[in-house]
Structure formats: C-alpha cells, structure tokens
gemmi code that builds the backbone of each chain (N, CA, C; Angstrom):
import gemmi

chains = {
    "A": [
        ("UNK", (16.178, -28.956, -44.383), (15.450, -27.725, -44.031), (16.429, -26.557, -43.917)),
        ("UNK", (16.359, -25.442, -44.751), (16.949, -24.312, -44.544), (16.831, -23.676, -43.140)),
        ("UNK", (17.407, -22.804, -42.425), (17.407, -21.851, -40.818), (16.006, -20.730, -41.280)),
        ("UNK", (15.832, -20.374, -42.677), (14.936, -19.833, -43.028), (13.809, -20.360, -42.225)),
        ("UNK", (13.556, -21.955, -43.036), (12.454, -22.335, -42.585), (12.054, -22.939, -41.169)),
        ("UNK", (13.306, -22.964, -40.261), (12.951, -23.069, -39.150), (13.145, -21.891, -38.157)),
        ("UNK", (13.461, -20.900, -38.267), (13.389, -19.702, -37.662), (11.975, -18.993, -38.246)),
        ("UNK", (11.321, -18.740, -38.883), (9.741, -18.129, -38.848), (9.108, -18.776, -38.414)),
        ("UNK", (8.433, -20.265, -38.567), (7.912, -21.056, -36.957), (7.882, -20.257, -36.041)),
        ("UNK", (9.561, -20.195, -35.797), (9.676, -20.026, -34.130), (9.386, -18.386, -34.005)),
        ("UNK", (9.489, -17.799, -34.661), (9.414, -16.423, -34.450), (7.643, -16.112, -34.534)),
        ("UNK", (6.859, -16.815, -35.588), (5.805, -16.738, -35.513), (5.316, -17.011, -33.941)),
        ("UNK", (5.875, -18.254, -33.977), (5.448, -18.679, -32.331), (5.681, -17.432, -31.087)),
        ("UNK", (6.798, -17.517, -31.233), (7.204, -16.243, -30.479), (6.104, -15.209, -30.285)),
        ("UNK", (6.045, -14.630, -31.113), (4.655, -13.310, -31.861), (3.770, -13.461, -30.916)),
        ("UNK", (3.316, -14.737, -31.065), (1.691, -14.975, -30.914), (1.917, -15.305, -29.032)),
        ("UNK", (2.922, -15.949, -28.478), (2.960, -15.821, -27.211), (3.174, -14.329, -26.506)),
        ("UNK", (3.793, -13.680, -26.794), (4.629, -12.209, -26.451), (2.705, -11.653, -26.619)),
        ("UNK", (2.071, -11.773, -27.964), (0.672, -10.563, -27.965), (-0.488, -11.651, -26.885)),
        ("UNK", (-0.622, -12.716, -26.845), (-1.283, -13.327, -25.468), (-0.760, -12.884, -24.199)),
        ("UNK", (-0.015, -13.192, -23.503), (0.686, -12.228, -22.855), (0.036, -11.102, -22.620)),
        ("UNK", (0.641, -10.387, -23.354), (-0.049, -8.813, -23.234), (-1.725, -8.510, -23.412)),
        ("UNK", (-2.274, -9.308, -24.010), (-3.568, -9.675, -24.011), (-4.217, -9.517, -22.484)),
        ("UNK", (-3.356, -10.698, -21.835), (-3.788, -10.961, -20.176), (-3.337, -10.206, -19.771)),
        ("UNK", (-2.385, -9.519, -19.757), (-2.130, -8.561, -18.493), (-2.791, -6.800, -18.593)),
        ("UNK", (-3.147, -6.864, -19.922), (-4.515, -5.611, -20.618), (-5.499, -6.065, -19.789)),
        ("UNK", (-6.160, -7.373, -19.673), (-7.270, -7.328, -18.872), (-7.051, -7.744, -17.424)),
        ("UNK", (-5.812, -7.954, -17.252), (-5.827, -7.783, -15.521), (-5.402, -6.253, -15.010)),
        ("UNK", (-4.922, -5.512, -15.794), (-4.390, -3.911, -15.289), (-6.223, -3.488, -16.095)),
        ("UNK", (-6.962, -3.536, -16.410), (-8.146, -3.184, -16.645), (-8.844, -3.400, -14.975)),
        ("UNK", (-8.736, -4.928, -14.377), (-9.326, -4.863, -13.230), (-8.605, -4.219, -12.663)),
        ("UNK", (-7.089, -4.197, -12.232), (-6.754, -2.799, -11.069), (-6.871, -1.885, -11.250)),
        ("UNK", (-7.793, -1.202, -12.701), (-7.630, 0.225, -12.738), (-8.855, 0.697, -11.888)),
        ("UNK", (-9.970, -0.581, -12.186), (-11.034, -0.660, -11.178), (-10.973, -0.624, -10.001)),
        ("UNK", (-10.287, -1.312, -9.361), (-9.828, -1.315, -7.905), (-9.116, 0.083, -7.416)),
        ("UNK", (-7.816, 0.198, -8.183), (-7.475, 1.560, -7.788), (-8.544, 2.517, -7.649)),
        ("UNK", (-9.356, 3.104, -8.615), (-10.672, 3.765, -8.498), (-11.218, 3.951, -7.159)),
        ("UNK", (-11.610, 2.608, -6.754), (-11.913, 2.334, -5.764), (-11.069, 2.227, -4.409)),
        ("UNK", (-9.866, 2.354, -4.654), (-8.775, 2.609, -3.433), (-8.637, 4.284, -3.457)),
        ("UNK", (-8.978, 4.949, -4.462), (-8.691, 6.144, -4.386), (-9.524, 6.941, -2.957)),
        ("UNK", (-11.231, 6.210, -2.939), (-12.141, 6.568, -2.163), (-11.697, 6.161, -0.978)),
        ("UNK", (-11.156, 5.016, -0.518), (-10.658, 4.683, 0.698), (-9.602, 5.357, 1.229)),
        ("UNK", (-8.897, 6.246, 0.396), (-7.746, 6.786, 0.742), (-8.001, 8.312, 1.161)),
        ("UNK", (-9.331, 8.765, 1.153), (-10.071, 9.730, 1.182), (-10.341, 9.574, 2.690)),
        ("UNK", (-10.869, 8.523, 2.738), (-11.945, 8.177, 4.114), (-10.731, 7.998, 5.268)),
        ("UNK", (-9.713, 7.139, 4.708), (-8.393, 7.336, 5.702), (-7.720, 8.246, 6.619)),
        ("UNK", (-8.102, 9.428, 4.992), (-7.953, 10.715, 5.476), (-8.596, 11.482, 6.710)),
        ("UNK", (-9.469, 11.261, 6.218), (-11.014, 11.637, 6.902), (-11.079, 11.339, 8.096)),
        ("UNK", (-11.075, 10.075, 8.500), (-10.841, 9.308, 9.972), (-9.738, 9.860, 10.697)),
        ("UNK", (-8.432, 10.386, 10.034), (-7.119, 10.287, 10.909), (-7.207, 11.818, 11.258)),
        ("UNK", (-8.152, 13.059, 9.961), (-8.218, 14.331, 10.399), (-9.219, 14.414, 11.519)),
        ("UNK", (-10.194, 13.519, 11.498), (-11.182, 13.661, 12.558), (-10.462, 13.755, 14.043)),
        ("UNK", (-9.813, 12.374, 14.332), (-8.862, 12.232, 15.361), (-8.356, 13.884, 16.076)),
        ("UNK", (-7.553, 13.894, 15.152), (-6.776, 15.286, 15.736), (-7.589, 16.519, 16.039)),
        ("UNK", (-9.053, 16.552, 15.200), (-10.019, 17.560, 15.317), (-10.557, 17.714, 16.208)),
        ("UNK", (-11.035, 16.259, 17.323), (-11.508, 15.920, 18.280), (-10.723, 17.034, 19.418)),
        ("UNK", (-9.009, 16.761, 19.510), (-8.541, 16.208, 20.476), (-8.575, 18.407, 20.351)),
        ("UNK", (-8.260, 18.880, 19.026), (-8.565, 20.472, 18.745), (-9.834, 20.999, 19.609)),
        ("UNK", (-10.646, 20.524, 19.526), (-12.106, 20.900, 19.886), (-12.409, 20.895, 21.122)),
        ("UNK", (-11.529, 20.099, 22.014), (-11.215, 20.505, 23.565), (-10.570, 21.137, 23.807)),
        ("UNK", (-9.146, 20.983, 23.347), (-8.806, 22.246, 23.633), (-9.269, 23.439, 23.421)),
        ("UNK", (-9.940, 24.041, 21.996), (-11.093, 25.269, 22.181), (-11.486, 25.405, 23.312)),
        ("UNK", (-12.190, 24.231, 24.323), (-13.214, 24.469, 24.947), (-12.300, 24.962, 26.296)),
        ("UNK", (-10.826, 24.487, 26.482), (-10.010, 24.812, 27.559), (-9.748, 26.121, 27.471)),
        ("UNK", (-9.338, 26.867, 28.910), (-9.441, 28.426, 28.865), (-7.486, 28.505, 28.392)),
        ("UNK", (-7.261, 29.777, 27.661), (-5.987, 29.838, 27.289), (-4.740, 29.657, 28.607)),
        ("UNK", (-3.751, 28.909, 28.677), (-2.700, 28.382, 29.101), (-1.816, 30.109, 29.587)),
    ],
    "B": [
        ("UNK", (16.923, -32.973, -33.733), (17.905, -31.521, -32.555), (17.266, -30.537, -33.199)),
        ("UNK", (17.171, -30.061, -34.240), (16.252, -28.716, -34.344), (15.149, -28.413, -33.896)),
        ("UNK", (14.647, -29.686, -33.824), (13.018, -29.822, -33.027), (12.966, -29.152, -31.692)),
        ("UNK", (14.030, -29.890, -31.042), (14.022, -29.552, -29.696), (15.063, -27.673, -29.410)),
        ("UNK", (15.488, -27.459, -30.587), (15.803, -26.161, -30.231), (14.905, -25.079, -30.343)),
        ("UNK", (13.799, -25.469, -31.132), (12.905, -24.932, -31.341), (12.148, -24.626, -30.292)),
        ("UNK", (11.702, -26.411, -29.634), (10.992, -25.858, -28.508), (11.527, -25.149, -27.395)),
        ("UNK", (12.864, -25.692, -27.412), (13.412, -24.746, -26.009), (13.524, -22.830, -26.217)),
        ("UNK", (14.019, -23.083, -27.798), (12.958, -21.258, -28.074), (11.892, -20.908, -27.231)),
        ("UNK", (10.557, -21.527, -28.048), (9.204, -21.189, -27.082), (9.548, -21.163, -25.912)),
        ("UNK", (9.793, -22.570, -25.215), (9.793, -22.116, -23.395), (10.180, -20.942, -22.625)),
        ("UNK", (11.221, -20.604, -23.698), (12.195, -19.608, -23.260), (11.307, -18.339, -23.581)),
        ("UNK", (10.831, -18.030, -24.204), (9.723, -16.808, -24.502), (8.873, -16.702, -23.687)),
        ("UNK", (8.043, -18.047, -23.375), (7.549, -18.006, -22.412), (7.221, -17.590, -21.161)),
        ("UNK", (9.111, -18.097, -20.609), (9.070, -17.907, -19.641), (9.778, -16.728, -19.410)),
        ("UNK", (10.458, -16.149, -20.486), (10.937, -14.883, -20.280), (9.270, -13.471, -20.226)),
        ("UNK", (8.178, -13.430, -20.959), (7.044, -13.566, -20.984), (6.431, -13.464, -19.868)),
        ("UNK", (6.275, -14.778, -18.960), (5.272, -14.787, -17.968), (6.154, -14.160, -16.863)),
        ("UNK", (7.131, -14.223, -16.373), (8.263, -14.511, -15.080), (7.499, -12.777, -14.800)),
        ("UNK", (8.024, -11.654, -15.784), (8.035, -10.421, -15.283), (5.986, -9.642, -14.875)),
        ("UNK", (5.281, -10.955, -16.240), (4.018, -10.395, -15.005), (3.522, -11.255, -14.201)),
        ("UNK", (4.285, -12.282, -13.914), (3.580, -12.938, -12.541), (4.351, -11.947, -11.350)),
        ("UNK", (5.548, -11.762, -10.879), (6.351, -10.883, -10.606), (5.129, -9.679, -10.249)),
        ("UNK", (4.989, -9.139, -11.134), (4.050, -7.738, -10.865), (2.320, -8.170, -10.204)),
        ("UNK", (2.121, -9.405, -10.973), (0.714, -9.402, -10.677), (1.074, -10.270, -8.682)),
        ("UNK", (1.766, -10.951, -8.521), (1.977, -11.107, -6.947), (2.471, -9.873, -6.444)),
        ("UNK", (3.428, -8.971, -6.644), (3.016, -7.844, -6.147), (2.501, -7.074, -5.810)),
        ("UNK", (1.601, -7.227, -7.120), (-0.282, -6.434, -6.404), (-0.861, -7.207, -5.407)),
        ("UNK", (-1.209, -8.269, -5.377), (-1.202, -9.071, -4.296), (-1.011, -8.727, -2.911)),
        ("UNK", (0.158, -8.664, -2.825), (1.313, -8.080, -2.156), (0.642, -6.678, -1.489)),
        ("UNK", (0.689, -5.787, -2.368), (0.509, -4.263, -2.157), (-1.124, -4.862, -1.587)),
        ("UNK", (-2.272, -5.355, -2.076), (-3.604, -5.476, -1.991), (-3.437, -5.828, -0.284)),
        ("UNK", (-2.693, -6.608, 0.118), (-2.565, -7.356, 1.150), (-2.185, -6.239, 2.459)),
        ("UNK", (-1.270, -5.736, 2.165), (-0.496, -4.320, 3.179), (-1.624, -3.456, 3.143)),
        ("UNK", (-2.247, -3.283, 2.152), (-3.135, -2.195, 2.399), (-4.008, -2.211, 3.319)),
        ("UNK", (-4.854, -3.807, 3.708), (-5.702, -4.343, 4.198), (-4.800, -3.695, 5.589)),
        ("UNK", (-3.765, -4.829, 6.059), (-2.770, -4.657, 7.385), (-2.880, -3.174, 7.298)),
        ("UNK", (-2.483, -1.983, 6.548), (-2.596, -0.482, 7.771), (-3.457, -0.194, 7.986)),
        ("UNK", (-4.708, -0.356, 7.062), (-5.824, 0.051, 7.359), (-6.435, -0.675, 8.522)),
        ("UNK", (-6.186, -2.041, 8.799), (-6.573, -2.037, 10.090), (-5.812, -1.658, 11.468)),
        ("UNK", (-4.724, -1.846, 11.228), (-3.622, -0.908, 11.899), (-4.090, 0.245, 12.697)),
        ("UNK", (-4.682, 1.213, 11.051), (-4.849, 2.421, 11.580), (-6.104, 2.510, 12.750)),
        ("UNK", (-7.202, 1.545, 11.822), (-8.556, 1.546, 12.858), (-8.454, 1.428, 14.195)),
        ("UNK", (-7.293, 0.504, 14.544), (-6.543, 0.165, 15.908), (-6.345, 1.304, 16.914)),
        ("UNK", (-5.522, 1.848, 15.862), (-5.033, 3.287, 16.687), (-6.202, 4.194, 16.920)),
        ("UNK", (-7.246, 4.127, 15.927), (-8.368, 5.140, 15.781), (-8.801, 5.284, 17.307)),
        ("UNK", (-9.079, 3.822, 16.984), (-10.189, 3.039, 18.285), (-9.628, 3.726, 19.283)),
        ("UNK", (-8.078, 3.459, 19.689), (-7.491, 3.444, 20.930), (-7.355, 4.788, 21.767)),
        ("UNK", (-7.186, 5.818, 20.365), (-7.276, 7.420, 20.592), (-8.358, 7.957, 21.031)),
        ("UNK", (-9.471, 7.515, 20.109), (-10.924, 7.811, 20.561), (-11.144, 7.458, 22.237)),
        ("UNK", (-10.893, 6.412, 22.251), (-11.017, 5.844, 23.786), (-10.217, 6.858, 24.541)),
        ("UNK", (-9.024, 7.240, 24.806), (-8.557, 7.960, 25.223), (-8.360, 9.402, 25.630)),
        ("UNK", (-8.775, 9.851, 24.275), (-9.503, 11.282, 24.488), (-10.801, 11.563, 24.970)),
        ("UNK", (-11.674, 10.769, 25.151), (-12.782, 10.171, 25.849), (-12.446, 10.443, 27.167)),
        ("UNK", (-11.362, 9.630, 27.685), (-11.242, 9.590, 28.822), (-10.450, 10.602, 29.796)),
        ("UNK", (-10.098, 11.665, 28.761), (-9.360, 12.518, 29.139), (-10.129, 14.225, 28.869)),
        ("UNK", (-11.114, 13.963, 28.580), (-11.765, 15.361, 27.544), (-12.498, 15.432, 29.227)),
        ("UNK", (-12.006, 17.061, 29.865), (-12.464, 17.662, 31.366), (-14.342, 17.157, 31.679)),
        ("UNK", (-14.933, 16.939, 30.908), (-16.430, 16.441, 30.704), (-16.170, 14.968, 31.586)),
        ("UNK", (-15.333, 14.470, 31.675), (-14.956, 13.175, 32.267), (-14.102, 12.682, 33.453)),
        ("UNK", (-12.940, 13.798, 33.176), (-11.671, 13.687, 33.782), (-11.635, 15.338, 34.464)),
        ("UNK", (-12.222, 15.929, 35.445), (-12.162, 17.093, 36.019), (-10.514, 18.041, 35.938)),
        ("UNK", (-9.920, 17.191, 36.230), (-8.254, 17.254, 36.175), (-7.973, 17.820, 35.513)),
        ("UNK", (-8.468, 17.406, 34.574), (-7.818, 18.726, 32.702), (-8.289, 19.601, 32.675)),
        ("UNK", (-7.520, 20.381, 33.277), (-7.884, 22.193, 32.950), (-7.067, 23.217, 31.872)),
        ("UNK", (-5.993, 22.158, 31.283), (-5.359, 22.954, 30.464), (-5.105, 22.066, 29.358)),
        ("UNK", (-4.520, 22.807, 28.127), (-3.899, 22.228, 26.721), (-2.941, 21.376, 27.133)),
        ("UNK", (-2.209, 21.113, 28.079), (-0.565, 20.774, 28.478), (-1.052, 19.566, 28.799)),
        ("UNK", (-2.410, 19.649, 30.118), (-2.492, 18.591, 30.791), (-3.751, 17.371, 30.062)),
        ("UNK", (-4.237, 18.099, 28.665), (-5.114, 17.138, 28.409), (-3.664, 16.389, 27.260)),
        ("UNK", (-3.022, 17.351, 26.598), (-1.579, 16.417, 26.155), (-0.790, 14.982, 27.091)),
        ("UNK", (-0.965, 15.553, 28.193), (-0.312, 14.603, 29.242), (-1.327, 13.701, 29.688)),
        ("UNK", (-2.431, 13.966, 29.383), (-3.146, 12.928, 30.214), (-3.436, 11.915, 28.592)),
        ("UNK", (-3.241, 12.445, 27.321), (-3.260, 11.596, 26.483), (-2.376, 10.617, 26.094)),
        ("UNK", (-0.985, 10.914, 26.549), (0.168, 10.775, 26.623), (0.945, 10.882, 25.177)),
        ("UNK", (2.383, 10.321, 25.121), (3.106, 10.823, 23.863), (2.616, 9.620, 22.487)),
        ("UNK", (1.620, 8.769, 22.789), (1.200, 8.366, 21.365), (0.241, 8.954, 21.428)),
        ("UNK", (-0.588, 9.392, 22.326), (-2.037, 10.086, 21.447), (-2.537, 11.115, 21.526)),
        ("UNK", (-1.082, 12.384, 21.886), (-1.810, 13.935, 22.021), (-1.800, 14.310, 20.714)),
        ("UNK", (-1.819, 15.303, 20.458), (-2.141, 16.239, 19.151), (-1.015, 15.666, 18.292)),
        ("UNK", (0.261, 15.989, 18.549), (1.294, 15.968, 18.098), (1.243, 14.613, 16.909)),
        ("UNK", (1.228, 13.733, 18.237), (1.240, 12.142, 17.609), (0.027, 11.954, 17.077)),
        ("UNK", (-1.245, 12.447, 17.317), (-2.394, 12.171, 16.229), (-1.932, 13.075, 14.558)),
        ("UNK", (-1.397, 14.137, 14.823), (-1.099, 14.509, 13.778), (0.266, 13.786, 12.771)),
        ("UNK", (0.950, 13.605, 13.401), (2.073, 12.362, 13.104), (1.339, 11.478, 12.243)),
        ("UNK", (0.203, 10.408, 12.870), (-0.046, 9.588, 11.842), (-1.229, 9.717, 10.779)),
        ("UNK", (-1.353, 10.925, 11.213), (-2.657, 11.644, 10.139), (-1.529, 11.620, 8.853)),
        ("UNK", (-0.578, 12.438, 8.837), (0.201, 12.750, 7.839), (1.235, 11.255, 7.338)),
        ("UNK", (1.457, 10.445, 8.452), (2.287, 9.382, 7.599), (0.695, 8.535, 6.624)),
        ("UNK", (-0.617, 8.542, 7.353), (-1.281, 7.544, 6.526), (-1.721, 8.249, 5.179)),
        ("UNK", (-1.211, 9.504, 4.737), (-1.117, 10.875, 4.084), (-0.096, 9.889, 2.873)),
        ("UNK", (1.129, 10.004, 3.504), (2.155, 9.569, 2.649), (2.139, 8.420, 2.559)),
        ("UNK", (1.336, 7.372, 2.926), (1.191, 5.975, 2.433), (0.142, 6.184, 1.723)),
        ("UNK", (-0.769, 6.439, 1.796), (-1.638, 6.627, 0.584), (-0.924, 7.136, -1.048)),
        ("UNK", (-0.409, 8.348, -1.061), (0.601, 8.714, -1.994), (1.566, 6.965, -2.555)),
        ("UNK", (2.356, 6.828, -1.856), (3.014, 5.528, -1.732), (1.923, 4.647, -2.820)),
        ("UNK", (0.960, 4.369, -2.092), (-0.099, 3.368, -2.740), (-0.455, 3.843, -3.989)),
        ("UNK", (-1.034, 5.308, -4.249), (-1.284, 5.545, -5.541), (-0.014, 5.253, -6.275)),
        ("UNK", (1.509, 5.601, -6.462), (2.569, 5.969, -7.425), (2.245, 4.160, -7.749)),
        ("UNK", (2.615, 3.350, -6.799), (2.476, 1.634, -6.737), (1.451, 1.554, -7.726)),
        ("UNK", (0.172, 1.784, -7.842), (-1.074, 1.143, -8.815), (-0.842, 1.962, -9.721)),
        ("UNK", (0.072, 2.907, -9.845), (0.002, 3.790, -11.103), (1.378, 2.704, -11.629)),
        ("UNK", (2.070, 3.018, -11.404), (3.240, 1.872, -12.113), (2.726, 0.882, -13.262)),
        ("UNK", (1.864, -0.193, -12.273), (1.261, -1.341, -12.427), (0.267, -1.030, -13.556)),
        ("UNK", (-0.199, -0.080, -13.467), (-1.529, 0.132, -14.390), (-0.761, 0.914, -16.009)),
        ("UNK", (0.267, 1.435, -16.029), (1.342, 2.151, -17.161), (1.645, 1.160, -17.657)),
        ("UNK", (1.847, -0.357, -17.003), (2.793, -1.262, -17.647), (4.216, -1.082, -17.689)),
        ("UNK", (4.407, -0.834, -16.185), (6.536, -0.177, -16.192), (6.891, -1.677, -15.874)),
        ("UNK", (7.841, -1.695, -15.989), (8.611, -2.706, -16.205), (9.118, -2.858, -14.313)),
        ("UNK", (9.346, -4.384, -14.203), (9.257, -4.811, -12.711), (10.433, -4.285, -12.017)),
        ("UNK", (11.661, -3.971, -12.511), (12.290, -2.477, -11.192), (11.495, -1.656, -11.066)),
        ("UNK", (10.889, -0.779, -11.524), (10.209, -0.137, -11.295), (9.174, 0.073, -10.310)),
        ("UNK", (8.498, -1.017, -10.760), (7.096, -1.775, -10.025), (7.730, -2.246, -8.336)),
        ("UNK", (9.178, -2.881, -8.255), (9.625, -3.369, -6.978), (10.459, -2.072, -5.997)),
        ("UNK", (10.609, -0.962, -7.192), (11.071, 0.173, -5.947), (10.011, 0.861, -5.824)),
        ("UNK", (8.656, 0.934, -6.683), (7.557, 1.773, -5.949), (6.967, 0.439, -4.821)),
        ("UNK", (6.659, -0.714, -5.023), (6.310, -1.619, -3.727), (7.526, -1.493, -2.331)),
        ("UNK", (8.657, -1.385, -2.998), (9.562, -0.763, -1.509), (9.398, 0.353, -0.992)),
        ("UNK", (9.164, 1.201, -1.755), (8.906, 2.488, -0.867), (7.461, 2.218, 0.197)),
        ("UNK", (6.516, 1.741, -0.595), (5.171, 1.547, -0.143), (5.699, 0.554, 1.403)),
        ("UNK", (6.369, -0.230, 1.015), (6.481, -1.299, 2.026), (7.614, -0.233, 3.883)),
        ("UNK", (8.151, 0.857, 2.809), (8.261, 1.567, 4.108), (7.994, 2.493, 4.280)),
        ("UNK", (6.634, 3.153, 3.823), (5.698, 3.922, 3.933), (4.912, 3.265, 4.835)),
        ("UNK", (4.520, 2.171, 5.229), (3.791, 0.878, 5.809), (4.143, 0.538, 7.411)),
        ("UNK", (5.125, 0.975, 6.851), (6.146, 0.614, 8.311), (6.036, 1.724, 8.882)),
        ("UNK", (6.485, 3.210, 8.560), (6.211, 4.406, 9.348), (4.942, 4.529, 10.099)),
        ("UNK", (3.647, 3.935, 9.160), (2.397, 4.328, 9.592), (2.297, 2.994, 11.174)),
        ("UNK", (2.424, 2.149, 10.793), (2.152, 0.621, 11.979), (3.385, 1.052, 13.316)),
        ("UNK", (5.050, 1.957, 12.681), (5.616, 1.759, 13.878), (4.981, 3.295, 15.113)),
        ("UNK", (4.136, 3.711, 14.820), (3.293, 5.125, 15.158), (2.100, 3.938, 16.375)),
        ("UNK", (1.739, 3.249, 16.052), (0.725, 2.613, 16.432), (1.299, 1.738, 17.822)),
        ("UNK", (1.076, 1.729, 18.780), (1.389, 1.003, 20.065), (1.177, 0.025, 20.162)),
        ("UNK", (1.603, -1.305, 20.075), (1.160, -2.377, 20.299), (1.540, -3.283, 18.668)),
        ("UNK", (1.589, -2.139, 17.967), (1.914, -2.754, 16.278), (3.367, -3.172, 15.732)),
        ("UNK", (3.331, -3.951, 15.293), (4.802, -4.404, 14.963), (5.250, -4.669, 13.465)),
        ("UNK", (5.818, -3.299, 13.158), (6.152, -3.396, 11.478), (7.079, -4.206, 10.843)),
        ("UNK", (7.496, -5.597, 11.582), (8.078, -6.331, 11.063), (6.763, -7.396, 10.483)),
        ("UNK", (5.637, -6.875, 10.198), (4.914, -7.530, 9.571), (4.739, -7.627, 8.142)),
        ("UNK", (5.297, -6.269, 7.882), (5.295, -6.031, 6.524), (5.800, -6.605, 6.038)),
        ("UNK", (7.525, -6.768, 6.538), (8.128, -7.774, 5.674), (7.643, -9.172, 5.221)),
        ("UNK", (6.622, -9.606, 6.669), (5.869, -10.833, 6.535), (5.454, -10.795, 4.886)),
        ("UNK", (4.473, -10.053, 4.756), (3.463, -9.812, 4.492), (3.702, -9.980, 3.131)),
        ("UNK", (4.930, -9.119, 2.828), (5.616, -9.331, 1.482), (6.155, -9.979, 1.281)),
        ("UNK", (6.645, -11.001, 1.609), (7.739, -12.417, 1.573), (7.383, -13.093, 0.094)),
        ("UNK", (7.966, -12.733, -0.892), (8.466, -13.516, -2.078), (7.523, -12.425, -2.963)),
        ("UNK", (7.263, -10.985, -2.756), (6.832, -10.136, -3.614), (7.664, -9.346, -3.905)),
        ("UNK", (8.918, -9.421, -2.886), (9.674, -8.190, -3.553), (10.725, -9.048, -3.678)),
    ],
}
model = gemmi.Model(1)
for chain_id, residues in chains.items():
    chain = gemmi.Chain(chain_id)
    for i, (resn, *xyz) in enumerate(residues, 1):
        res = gemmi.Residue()
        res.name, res.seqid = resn, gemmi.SeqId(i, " ")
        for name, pos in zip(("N", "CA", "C"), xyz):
            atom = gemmi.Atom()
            atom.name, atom.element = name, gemmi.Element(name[0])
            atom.pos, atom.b_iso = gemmi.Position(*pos), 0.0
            res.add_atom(atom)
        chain.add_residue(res)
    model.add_chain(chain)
structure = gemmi.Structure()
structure.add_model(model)
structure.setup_entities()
C-alpha cells in the first residue's frame, strides 16, 4: 500500500469527524441562543428588583423633612 | 502497524475534536448553574432589605425622623448606599453573563470562553460578598472542573 492510499482514509475520516462535531455544537449554541434570549429578560427583572430596593428606601426619605 | 496508526489518527481527532466542546459545553453548565446561585443570592438580600426598610420606614419605627437615622437604623448593608452597591454589581454581573453566552454562541475558542467564565465567576463573587450571611467561596464550588 502506498502513504497515498493510506493517508486519504484517514483524512477523509478526519473530515467527516471535525464537520459532525461542528454539526453538534451548531445545534447546541442554537439552544443557548434560546436560553440567552431568555436570560436577557431575567437580567432585566434583576434589574428591576435591585432598582426597586433602593427606590423604596428613596421614597422615605422624600417623605422625611430636609436634614 | 498501519492499521493501528491509522486508528490512533482518528482517536486523536477525536479527541482533539470533542475535549474543546465538552470544555465549553460544561462551562455553560457551569455559568447556567452560578446564575441560578446569585439570583437567589440576590432574592435573599431582596427579602432581607425589604424586611428591613419595613421596619425602619417612621410609619413603623417613630424614631426616624431623618435621612441619617433611617440610614442607621438600616444599617451599613442595607441603607441606600449598599442597596445601591448591589443594584450596580448585579448590573455588572449581568454584563459578565451576557459577554460569557456571547463567546459561547460566536464559537471562540475555550481561552476565551474560560477568561469570560472567570470574569463572570468574579463578577459572582462581588454580587454574593455584598449579601450578609452569603459566602462567595461558593462559586468556586460551583465551578469546580469548569474552569
């Protein structure tokens, strides 16, 4: 057997593992793009909750007469 | 012997192949996991502030007649200051979290992917060591064999 004929085998082989591969990880970064999406909204509401906090603690003081 | 050099080719593709996205895909993991931990973290603190300013807002507590003294009666984790403190670190962990799923979702290559999960991982830590009672040596837990 010539190196010819045993190096395209392996390189074929090669090929076809390296584009599976990338196959799966196309459709697993497809589901986190979903998720991220969906972390984007939570990261909103995070917001939301931690500005409330401080708004609260603002809104008495309004109600206190100036210092 | 060519046979077997052959196959040790494949394996080697393989595993050169899988190593860098298992690597990334337990990282997400990883990151999926921390996210859960601040966010309840934060609810922790939510809870604990709410309660507190509750108990300190003059409607309750006659005592507070001023800005100074409803600060003091909240004390130094939960007056303005420090509510605003972790308003803005769960600010910059969020940031943190997006650059992390943006990495992952580009297809960057796993340095990459492991210094945006480090930053995140002490972005994580700023927000939990803000929190009383929280202990940001969890993170490291948390991440143990992701980074």
């Amino acid at each position: 057997m010539s190196v010819k004929e045993i190096l395209i085998p392996v390189i074929e082989g090669i090929v076809r593992v390296v584009k599976t591969s990338r196959e799966a990880v196309a459709a697993d970064l497809e589901e986190i793009a979903t998720k991220v999406r969906g972390g984007a909204l939570i990261a909103d509401e995070a917001f939301q909750r931690a500005q409330h906090s401080v708004d609260r603690i603002r809104e008495i003081k309004d109600r206190l007469p100036d210092e | 012997m060519l046979k077997l050099v052959k196959k040790a080719l494949l394996v080697a593709t393989l595993l050169l192949g899988c190593t860098s996205a298992d690597r990334i895909r337990v990282a997400y993991a990883g990151g999926a996991t921390l996210k859960q931990a601040v966010t309840d973290t934060h609810k922790l603190y939510d809870d604990k502030l709410e309660a507190r300013v509750t108990e300190c807002d003059p409607k309750n507590d006659p005592k507070v007649t001023t800005d100074s003294q409803l600060d003091a009666c909240l004390g130094d984790r939960f007056n303005e200051e420090a509510a605003i403190r972790v308003r803005d670190m769960i600010v910059a962990y969020n940031l943190a979290a997006s650059a992390f799923s943006e990495a992952i979702l580009i297809g960057a290559e796993w340095p990459v992917v492991q210094q945006k999960l480090r930053a995140l991982a002490d972005a994580a830590k700023a927000v939990i060591a803000l929190v009383p009672g929280a202990d940001p040596a969890i993170v490291d837990r948390l991440l143990r064999g992701a980074l």
